[in-house]
ZABAVEX-160916 format. One record per residue: residue in one letter; x, y, z of N, C-alpha, C, O, CB in turn. Coordinates in steps of 0.1 Angstrom, whole numbers, padded with zeros to 4 digits, always signed. Each point is the difference from the previous one (the first is absolute). Glycine has a CB too. Example, Ala and Ser with C-alpha at 12.3 -4.5 7.8 and 13.67 -1.06 7.14 Angstrom:
residues 2
a+0132-0057+0078-0009+0012+0000+0009+0012+0000+0010+0000+0007-0029-0012+0005;s+0015+0023-0019+0009+0011+0000-0008+0011+0008+0005+0011+0001+0007-0017-0023;
END
This chain:
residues 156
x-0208+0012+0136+0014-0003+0001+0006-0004-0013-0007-0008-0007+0002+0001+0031;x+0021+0013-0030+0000-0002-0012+0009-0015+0003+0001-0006+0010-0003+0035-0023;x+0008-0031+0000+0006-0011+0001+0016+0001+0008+0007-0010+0003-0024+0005-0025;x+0020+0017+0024+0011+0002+0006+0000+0005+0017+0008+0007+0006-0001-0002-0032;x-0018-0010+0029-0005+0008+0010-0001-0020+0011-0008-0002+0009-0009+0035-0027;x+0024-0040+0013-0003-0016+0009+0003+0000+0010+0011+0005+0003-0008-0017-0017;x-0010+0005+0024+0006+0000+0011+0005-0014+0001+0002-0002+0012-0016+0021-0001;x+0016-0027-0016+0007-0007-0007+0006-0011-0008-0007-0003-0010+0001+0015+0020;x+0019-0018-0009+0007-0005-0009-0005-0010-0007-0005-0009+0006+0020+0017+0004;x-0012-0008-0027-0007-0014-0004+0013-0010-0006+0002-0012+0000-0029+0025-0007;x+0035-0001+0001+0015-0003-0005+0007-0003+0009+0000+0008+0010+0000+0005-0025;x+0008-0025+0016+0013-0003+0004+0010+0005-0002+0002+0006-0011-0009-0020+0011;x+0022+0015+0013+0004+0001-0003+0005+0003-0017-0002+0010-0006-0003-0016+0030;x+0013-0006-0028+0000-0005-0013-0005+0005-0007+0007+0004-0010-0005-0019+0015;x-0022+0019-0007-0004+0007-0007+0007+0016+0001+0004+0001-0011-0024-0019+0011;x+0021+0022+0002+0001+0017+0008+0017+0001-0006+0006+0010-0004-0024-0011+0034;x+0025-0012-0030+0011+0003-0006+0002-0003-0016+0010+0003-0008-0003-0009+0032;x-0017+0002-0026+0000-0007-0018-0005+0013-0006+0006+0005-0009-0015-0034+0011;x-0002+0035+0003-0005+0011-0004+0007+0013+0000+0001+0008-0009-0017-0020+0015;x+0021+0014+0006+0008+0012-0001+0014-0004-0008+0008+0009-0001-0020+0002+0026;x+0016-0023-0029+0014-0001-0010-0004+0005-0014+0009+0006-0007+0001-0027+0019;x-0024+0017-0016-0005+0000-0010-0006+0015-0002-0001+0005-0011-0003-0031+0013;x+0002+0031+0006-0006+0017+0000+0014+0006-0002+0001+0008-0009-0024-0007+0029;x+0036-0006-0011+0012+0005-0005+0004-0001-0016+0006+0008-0007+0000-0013+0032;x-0009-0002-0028+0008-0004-0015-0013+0008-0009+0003+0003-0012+0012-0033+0016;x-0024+0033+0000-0010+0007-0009+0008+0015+0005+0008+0005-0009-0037-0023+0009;x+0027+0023+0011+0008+0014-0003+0017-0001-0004+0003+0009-0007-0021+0002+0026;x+0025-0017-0017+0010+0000-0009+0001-0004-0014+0010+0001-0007-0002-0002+0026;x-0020-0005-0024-0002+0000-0016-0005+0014-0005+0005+0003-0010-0012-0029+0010;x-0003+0037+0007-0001+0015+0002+0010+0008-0002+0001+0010-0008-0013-0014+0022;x+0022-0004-0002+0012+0012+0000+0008-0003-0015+0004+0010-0005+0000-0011+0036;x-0003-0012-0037+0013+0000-0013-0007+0004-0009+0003+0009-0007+0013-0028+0012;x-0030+0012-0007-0007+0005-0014+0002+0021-0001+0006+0007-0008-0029-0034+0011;x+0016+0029+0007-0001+0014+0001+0010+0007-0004+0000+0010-0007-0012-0014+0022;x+0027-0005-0006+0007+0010+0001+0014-0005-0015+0010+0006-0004-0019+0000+0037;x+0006-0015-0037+0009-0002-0010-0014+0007-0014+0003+0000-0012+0018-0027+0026;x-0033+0031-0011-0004+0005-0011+0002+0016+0000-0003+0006-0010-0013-0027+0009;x+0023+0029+0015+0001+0010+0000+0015+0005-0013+0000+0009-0008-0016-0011+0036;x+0023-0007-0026+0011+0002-0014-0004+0006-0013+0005+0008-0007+0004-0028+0015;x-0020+0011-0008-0005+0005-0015-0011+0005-0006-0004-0002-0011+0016-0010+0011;x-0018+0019+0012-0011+0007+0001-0001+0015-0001-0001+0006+0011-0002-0024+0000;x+0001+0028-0026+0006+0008-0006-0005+0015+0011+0006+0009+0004-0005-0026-0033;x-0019+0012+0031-0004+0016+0004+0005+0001+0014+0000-0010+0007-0021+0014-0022;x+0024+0007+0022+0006+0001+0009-0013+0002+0010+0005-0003+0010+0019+0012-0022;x-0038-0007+0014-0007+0000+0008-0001-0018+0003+0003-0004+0011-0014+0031-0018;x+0007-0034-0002+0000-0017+0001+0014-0004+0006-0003-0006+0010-0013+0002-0032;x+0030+0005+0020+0010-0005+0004+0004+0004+0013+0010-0003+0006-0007+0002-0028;x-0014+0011+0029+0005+0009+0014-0012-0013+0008+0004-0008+0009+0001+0046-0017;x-0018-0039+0003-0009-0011+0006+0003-0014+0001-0004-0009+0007-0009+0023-0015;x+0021-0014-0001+0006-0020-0002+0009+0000+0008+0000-0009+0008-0001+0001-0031;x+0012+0019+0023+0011-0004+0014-0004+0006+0012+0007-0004+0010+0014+0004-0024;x-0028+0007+0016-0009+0001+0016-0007-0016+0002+0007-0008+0008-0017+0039-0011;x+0000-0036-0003-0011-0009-0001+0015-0011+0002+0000-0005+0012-0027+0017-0031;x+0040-0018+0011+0002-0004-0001+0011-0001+0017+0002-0011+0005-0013+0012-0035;x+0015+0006+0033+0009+0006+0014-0016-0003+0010+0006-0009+0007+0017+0035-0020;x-0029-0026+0016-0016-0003+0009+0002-0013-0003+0006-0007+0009-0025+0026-0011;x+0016-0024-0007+0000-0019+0002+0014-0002+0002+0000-0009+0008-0020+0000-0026;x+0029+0011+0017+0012-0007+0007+0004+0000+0015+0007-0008+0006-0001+0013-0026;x-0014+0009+0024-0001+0002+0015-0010-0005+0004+0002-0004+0012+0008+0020-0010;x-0022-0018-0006-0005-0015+0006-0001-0014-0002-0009-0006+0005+0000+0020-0003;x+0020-0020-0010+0004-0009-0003+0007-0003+0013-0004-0008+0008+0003+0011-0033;x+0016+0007+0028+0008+0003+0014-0012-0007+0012+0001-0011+0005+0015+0038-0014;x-0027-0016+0011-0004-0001+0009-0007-0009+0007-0002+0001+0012+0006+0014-0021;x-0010-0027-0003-0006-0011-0002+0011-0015+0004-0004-0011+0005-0011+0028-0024;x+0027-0015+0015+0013-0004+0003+0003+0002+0014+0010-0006+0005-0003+0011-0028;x-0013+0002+0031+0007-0003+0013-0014-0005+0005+0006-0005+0009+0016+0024-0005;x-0030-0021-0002-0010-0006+0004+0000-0016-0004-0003-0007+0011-0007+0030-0010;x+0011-0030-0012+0001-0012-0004+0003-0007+0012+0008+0007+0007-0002-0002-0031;x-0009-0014+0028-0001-0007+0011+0012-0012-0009-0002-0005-0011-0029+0012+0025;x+0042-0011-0005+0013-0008-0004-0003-0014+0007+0004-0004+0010+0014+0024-0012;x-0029-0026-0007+0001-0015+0002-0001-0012-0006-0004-0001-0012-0003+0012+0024;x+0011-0022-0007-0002-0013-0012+0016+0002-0008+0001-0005-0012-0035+0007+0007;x+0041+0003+0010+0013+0005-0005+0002+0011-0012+0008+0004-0008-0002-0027+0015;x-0017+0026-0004-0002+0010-0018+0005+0013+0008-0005+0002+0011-0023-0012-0030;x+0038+0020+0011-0001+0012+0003-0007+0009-0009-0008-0003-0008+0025-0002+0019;x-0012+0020-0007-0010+0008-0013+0001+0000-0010-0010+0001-0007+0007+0010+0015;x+0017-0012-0013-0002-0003-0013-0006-0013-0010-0002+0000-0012+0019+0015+0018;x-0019-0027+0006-0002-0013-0003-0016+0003-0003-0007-0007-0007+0027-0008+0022;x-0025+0023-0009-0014+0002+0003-0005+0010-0011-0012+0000+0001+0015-0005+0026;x+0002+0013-0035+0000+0010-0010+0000-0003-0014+0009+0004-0008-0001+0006+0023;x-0021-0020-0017-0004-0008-0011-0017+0006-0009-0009+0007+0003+0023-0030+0014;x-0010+0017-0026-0014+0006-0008-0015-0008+0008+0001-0011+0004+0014+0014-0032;x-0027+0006+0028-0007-0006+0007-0011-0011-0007-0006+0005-0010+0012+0015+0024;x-0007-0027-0012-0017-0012-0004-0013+0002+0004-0005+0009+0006+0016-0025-0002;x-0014+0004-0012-0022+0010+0004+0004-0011+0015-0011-0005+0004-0017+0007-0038;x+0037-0006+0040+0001-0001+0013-0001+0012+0016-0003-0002+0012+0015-0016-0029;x-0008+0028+0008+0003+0012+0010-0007+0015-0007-0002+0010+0006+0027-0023+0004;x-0028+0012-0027-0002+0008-0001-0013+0003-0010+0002+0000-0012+0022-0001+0020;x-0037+0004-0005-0014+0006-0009+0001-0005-0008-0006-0010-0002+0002+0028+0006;x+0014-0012-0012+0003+0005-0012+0011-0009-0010+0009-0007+0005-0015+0031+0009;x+0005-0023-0020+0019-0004-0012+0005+0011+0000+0000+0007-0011-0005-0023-0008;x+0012+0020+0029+0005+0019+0003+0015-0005-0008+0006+0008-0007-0018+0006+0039;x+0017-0027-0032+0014-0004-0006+0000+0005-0012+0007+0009-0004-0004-0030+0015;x-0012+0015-0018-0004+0001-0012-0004+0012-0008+0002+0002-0012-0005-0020+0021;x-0003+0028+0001-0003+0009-0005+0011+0010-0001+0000+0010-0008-0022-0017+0015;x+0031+0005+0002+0014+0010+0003+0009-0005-0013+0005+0008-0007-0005-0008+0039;x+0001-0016-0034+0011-0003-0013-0007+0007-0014+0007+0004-0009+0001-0031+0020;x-0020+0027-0011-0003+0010-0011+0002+0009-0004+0003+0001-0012-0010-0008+0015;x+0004+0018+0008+0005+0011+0004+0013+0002-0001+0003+0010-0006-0019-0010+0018;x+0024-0007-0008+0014-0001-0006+0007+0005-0011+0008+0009-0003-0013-0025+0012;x-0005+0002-0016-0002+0004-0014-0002+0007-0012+0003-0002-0011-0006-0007+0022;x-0006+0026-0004-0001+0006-0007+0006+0009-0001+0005+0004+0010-0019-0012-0009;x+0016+0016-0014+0011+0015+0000+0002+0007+0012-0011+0004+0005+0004+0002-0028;x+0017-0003+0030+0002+0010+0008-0008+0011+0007+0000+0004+0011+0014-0012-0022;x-0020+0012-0003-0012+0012+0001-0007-0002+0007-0002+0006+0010+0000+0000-0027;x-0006-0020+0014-0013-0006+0008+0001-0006+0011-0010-0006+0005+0002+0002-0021;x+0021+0004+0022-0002-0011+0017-0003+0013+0008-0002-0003+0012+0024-0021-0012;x-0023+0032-0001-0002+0005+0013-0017+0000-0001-0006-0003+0010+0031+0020-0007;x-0032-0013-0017-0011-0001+0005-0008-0016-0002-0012-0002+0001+0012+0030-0005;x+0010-0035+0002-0001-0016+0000-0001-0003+0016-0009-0007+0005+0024+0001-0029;x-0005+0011+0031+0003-0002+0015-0012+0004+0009-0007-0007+0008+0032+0012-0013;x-0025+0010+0000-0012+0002+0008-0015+0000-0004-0007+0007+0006+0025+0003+0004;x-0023-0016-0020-0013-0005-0005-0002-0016+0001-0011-0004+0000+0011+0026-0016;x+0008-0031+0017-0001-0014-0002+0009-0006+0016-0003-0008+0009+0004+0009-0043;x+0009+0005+0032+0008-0010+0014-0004+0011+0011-0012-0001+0004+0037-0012-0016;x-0021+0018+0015-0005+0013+0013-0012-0005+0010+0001-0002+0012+0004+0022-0029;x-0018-0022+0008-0010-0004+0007+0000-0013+0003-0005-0004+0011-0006+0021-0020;x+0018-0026-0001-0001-0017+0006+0012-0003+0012+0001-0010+0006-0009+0001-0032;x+0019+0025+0028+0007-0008+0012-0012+0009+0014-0004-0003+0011+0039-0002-0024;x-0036+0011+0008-0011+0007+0012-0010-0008+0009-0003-0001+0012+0003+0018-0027;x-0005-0026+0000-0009-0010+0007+0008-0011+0006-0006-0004+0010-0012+0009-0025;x+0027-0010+0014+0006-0008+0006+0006+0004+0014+0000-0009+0009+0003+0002-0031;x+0002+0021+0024+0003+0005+0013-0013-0001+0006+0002-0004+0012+0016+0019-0018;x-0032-0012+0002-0011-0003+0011-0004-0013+0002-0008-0003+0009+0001+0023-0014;x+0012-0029-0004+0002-0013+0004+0005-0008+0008-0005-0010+0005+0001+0015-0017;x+0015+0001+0013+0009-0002+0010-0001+0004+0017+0003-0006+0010+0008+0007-0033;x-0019+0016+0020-0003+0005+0011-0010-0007+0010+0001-0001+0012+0007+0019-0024;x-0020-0022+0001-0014-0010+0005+0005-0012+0004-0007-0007+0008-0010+0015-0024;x+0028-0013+0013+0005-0017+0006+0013+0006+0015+0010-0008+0001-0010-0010-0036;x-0001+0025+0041+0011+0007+0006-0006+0004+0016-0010+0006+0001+0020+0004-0027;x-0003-0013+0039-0006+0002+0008+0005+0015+0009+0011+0006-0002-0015-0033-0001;x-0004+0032+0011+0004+0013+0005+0011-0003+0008+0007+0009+0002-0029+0002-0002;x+0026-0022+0004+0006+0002+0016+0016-0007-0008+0011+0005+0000-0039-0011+0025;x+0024-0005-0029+0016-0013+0000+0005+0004-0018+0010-0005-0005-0023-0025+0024;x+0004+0040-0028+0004+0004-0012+0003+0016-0003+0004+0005-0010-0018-0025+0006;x+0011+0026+0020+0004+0016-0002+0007+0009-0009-0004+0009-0007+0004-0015+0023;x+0014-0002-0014+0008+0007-0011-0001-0001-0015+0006+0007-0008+0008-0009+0026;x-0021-0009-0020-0001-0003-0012-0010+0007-0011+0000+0004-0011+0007-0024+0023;x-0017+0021+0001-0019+0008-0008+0007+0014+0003-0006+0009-0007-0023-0026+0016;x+0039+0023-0001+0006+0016+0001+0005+0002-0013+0000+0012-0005+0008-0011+0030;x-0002-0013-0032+0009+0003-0012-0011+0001-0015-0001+0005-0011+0026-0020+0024;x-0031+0004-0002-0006-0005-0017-0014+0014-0002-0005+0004-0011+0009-0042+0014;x-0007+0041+0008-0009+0016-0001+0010+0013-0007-0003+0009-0007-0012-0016+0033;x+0029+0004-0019+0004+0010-0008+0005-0002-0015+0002+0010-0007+0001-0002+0029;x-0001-0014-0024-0003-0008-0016-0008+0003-0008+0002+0003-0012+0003-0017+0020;x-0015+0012-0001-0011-0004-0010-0010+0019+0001-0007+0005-0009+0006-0044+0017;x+0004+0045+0007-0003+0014-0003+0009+0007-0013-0005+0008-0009-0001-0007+0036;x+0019-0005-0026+0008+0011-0012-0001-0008-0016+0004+0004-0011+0019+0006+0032;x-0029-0021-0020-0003-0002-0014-0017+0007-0003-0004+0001-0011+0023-0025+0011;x-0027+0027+0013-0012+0008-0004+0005+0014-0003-0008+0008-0004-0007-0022+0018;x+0029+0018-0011+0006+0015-0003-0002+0003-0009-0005+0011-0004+0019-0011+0013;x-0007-0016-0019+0006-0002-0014-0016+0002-0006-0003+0009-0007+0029-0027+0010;x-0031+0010+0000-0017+0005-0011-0001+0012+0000+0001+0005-0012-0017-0022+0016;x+0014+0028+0006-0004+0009-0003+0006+0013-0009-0005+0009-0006-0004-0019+0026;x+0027+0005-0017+0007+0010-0007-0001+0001-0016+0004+0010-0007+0011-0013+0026;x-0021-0008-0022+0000+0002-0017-0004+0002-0007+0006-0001-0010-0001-0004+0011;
END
C-alpha cells in the first residue's frame, strides 16, 4: 500500500488547509517565474515550454484554490503563503526564490530539475496525511496535480 493509498486521516482539518495554501503559492510561484521568464526567453522551442509549463501550474494553483477548506477565518488567499519545514520535506521556498534568481534561460530547467520534484513530494505528502471518505475532493485534486506535474517530467 503506497503512501497515498490511507485508509486513513492523520492531518487535520487545519493541516489539509495549511498545506494545500502552501502547495497553492508553490504553483503560483511556477506560474509567475515561468511565465514572466517566457518574455525574455530568446529560442522559440524553450519559450513554447515555459508558457505551456507556466499556463499548467496556474491551472493547478485554480484548482487547489477551490478545495482549500475556509476556516479559522482565513480565506484562499489568506491561506496562499510560502511553505515551512512545518508542511513541507523540503526548503521548496527557498529553492523556488533562487530559481527566481536566475537568468530567464535557466528557470525553466531550474523549475523543472529543482522545484518540480520537491512540490511532487509534497503533493504525496499531503495525499498520505488525507482520508478517502471526509478528504475526497481534496486527494481527487491533489492526484490530479501531482499526476500533471509527473506530465511535466517526462516532457523534457
Amino acid at each position: 500500500m503506497s503512501s497515498t493509498d490511507s485508509s486513513e486521516a492523520s492531518f487535520t482539518i487545519e493541516d489539509v488547509a495549511q498545506r494545500l495554501g502552501h502547495l497553492r503559492w508553490l504553483e503560483l510561484s511556477l506560474f509567475e517565474m515561468l511565465g514572466e521568464a517566457v518574455t525574455e526567453i530568446s529560442d522559440a522551442p524553450a519559450k513554447l515550454a515555459a508558457s505551456l509549463l507556466s499556463r499548467r501550474a496556474g491551472e493547478r494553483a485554480e484548482h487547489l484554490g477551490v478545495v482549500i477548506p475556509l476556516i479559522n477565518g482565513l480565506d484562499v488567499e489568506a491561506r496562499t503563503i510560502p511553505p515551512g519545514s512545518e508542511v513541507s520535506e523540503s526548503d521548496v521556498a527557498t529553492v523556488v526564490a533562487a530559481a527566481r534568481a536566475t537568468p530567464a534561460s535557466e528557470r525553466l530547467e531550474a523549475a523543472t530539475r529543482r522545484i518540480v520534484p520537491l512540490v511532487a513530494q509534497d503533493y504525496e505528502t499531503l495525499l498520505g496525511g488525507t482520508g478517502p471518505v471526509a478528504d475526497a475532493p481534496v486527494r481527487r485534486v491533489a492526484r490530479l496535480c501531482r499526476d500533471d506535474l509527473a506530465e511535466w517530467g517526462k516532457s523534457d
